[in-house]
C-alpha positions in Angstrom: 0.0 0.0 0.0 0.9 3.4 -0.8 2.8 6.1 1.5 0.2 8.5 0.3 -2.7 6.3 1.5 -1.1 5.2 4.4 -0.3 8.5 5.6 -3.3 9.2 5.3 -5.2 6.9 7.1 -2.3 7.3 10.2 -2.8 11.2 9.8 -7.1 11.0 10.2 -6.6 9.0 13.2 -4.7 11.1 14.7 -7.5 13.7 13.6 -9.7 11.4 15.3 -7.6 11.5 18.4 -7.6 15.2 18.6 -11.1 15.4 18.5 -11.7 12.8 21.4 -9.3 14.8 23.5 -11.1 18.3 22.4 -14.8 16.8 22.9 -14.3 14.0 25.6 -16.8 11.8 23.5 -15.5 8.0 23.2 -15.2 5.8 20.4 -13.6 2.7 19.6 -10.4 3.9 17.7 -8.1 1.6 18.0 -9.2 -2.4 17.8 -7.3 -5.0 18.6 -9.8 -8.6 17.4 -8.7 -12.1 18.0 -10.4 -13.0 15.3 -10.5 -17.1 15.7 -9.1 -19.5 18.1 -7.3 -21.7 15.4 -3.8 -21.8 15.3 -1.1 -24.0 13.9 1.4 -23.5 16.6 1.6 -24.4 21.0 3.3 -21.5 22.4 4.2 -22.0 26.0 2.9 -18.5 27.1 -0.3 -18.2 25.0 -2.6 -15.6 27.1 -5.9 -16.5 25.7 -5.5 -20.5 26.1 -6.4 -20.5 22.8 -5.2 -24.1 21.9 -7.9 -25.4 24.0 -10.5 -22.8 22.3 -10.4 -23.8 18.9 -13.8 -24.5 18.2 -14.4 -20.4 19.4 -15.3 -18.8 15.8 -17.0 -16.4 14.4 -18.6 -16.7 11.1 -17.3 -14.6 8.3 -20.7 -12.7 7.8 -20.7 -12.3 11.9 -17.1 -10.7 11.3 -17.9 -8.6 8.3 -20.7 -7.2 10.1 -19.2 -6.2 13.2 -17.0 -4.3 10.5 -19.4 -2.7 9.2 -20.3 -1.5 13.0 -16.9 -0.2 13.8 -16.8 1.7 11.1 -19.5 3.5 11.0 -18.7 3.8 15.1 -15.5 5.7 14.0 -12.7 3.1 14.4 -9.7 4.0 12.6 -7.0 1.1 13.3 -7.7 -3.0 14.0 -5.0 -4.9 14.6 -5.7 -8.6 13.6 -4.8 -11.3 15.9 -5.7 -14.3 17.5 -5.0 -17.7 17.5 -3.2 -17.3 14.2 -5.4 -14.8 11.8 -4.1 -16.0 8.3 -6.1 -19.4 9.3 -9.4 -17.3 10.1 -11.4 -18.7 6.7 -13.0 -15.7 5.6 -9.8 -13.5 6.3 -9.6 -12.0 2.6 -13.1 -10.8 3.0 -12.5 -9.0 6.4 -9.3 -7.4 5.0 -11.3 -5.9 2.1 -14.0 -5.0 3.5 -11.9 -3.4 6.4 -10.1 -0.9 3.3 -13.0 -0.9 1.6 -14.0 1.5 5.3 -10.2 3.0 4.8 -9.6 1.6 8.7 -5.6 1.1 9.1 -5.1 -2.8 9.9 -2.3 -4.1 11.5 -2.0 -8.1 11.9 -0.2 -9.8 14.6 1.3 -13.5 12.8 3.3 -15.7 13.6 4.4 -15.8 10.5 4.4 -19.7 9.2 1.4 -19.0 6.9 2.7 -15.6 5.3 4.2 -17.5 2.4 0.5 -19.0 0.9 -1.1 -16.0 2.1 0.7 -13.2 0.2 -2.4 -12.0 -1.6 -4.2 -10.9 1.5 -1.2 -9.9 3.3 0.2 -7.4 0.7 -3.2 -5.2 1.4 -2.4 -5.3 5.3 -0.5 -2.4 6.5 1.8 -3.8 8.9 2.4 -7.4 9.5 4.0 -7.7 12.9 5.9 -11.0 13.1 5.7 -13.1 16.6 10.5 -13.9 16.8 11.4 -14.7 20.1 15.9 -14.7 19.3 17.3 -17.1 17.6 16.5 -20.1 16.4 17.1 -22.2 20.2 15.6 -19.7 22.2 12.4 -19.5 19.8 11.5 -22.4 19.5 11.8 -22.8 23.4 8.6 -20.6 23.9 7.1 -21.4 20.6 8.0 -25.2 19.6 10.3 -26.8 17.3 11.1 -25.2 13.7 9.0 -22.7 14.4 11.9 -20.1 14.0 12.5 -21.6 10.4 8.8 -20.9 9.6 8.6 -17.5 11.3 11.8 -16.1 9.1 10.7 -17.5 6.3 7.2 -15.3 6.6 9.1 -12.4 7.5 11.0 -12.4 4.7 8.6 -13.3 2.0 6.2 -10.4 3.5 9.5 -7.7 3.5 10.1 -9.2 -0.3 6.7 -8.4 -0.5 7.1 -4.6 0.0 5.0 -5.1 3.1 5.7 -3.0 6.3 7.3 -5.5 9.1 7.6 -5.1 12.4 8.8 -8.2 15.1 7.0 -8.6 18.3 9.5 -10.7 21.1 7.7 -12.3 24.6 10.7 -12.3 27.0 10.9 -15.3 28.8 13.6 -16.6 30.8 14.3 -18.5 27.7 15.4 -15.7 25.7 15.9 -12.7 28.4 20.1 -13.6 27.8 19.6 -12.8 23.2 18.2 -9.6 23.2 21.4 -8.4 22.2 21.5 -10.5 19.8 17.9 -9.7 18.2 18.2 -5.7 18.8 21.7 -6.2 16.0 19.0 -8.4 14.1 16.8 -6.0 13.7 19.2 -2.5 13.1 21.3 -4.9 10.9 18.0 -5.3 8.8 16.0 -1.7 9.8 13.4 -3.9 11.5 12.0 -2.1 14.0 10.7 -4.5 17.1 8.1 -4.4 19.8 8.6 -6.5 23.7 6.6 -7.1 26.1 6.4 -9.8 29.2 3.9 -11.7 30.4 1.3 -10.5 32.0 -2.2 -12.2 31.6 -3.0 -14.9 34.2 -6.8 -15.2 33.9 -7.1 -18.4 31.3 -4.5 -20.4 32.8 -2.3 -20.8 36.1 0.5 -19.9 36.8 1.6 -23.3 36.9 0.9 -23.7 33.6 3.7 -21.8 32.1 6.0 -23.9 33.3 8.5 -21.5 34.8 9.1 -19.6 32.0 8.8 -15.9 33.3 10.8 -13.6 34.8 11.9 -13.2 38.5 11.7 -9.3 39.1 15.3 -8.4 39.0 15.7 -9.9 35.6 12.5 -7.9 34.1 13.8 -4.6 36.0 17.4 -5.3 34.4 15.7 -6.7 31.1 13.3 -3.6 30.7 16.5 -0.9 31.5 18.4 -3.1 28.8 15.9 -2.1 26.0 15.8 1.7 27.5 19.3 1.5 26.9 19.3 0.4 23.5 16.4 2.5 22.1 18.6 5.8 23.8 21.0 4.3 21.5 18.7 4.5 18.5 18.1 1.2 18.1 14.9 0.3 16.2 12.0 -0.5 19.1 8.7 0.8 17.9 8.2 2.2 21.9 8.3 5.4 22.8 11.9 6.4 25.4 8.7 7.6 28.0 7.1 4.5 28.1 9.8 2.4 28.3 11.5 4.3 31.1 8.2 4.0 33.1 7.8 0.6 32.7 11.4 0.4 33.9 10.5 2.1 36.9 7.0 0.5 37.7 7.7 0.0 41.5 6.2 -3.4 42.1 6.4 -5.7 38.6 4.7 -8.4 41.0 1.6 -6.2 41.1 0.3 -6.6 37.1 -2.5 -4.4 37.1 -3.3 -1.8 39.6 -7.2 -2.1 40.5 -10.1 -0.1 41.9 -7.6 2.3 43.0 -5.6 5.0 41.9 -1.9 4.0 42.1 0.0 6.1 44.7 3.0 6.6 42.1 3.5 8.6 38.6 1.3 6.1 35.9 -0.2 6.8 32.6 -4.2 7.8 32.4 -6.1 4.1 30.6 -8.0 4.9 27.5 -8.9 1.2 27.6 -12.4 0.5 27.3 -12.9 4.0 25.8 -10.5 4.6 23.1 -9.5 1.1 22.7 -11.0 -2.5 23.4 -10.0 -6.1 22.5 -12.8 -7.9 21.1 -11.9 -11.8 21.4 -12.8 -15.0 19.4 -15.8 -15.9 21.2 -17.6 -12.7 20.8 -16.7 -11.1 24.1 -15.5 -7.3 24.3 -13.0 -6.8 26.7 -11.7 -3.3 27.8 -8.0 -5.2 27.5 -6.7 -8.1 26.1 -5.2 -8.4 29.9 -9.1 -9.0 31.1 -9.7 -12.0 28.9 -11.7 -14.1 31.5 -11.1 -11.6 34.5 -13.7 -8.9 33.6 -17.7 -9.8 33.1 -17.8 -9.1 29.2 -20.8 -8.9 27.2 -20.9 -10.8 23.5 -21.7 -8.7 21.0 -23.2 -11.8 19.2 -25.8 -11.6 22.0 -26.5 -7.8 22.8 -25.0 -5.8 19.9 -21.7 -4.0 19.6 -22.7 -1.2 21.3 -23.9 -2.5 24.5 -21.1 -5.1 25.0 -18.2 -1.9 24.2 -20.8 0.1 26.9 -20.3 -2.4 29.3 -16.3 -2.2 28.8 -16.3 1.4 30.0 -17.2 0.0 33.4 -13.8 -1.5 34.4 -11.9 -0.8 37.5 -8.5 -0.7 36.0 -6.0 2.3 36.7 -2.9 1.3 35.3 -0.9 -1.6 34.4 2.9 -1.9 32.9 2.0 -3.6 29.3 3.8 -1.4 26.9 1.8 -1.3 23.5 -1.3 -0.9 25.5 0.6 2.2 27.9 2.4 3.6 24.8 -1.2 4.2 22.9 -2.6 5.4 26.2 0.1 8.6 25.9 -0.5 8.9 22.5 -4.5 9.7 23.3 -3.1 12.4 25.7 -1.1 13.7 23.4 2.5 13.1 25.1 5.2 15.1 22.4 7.8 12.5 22.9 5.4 9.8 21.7 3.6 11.7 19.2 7.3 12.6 17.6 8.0 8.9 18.6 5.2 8.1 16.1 6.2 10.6 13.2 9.7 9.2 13.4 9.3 5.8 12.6 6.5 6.6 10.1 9.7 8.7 8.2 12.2 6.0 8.2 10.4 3.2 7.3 8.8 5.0 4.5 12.4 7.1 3.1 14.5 4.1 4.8 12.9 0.5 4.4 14.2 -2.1 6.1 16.5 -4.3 3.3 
């Protein structure tokens, strides 16, 4: 897709966001939709359980509809996900009908099935590729060859002309290679998004097996990639959020309920500005509330009373990044805002090779 159409459609929702901030109305700008629960991989970490959800679909004219809905509700980005979305069996006709409503999609892969898929994924904006390191450390959270099948997605989608992003989950598996995947990615002008674990409410803890992160290795882990983006390294977050995730005071508190947190924290726009509808239906003020927080379906009462019922959450403030990084964005934070126009610059005059 075009820089001119691109910018575009980045430059009206940031119109959009200007006008939230100027009127106080909310709107669903910025989706994030699990669209299905099928997917072709086991990762250790998966926060929706969705292996053992696979039967949880919607029907392609249930999906196109609810399009149709956002649209005309005034959402201006979706970012695809799942389960794997390129297995979703109407996907081509939710990512033409979602440009068809000139939204912005993002899709969140990983990656095995962006080789048969090239059709639909060359009219997706950015394709955001799950690598975890290396091929050892990979297929530790994510199962063996999967690190094969990931690269070669990423790099049929970049020979694609398509816009590529990375997204790492740092485990104790890979927490010692993120050296080794920040030279990845400025070797090959790929700019990369992290984040830990953080959802508990569709498994145990027991469940994943040991994988995450005692506190000083996130506190460390978190200054290493504050370090590295000072450096200019290519991470899509913003120096401000990533310095205040850093300096969260308690990473064994996740999300900071009911409350106002007695510390310096970032105002939530979820459940206003942004919601997570999952594969069952459900709309969730956060994808960190799957199973936690008393949804609606908006295959039983309509789109706009479940997103209502979102707006009633007791969430202040948590230490996700992507979610945090948005929520400055919406309060119009210069660094991010600049953060934003940045990358948009490079990656359109300075592609990634």
């Amino acid at each position: 897709m075009g820089f001119v159409n691109v910018a575009y459609r980045r430059a009206k929702f940031f119109g959009k966001v200007l006008e939230a901030r100027a009127t106080g109305r909310v709107s669903p700008l910025l989706v994030t939709w699990a669209l299905g629960a099928r997917c072709n991989f086991r990762c250790k970490y998966c926060y929706g359980d969705y292996e053992n959800r696979d039967q949880e679909i919607l029907s392609t004219d249930e999906a196109l509809s609810l399009l149709d809905e956002l649209a005309g509700m005034g959402t201006q980005f979706i970012q695809l996900s799942g389960g794997e979305p390129l297995m979703f069996p109407g996907i081509e006709d939710v990512v033409d009908r979602a440009n068809t409503h000139g939204i912005c999609l993002g899709m969140s892969t990983n990656g095995s099935l962006i080789p048969r898929k090239l059709d639909v994924v060359k009219k997706i904006q950015t394709v955001c590729v799950s690598l975890d390191g290396e091929a050892a450390t990979h297929d530790a959270n994510r199962g063996p060859g999967t690190h094969q099948r990931a690269m070669e997605g990423l790099q049929a989608a970049r020979a694609a002309g398509v816009r590529v992003h990375i997204y790492c989950t740092v485990t104790r598996y890979n927490v010692n290679s993120l050296d080794r995947l920040m030279e990845f990615c400025r070797t090959n002008r790929i700019y990369a998004e992290f984040g830990f674990l953080v959802n508990r409410a569709m498994r145990n803890d027991a469940d994943y097996q040991g994988i995450d992160l005692d506190i000083e290795t996130f506190r460390a882990a978190q200054g290493k990639l504050v370090e590295y983006k000072e450096k200019g390294y290519p991470i899509l977050f913003s120096r401000q959020i990533l310095r205040r995730v850093r300096d969260w005071p308690d990473f064994s508190v996740k999300k900071w309920m009911n409350t106002r947190p007695p510390f310096d924290h970032v105002p939530c726009e979820q459940g206003r500005l942004m919601i997570f509808i999952d594969c069952d239906g459900k709309v969730y003020p956060c994808i960190q509330m799957i199973g936690e927080f008393n949804a609606l379906s908006f295959k039983d009462v309509g789109f706009r009373a479940a997103y209502a019922r979102c707006q009633e959450h007791t969430c202040k403030a948590c230490y996700l990044m992507c979610v945090n990084d948005f929520n400055l964005l919406f309060h119009l934070n210069p660094g991010v805002i600049w953060n934003n126009v940045a990358i948009t610059l490079q990656e359109t005059f300075h592609p990634g090779k």
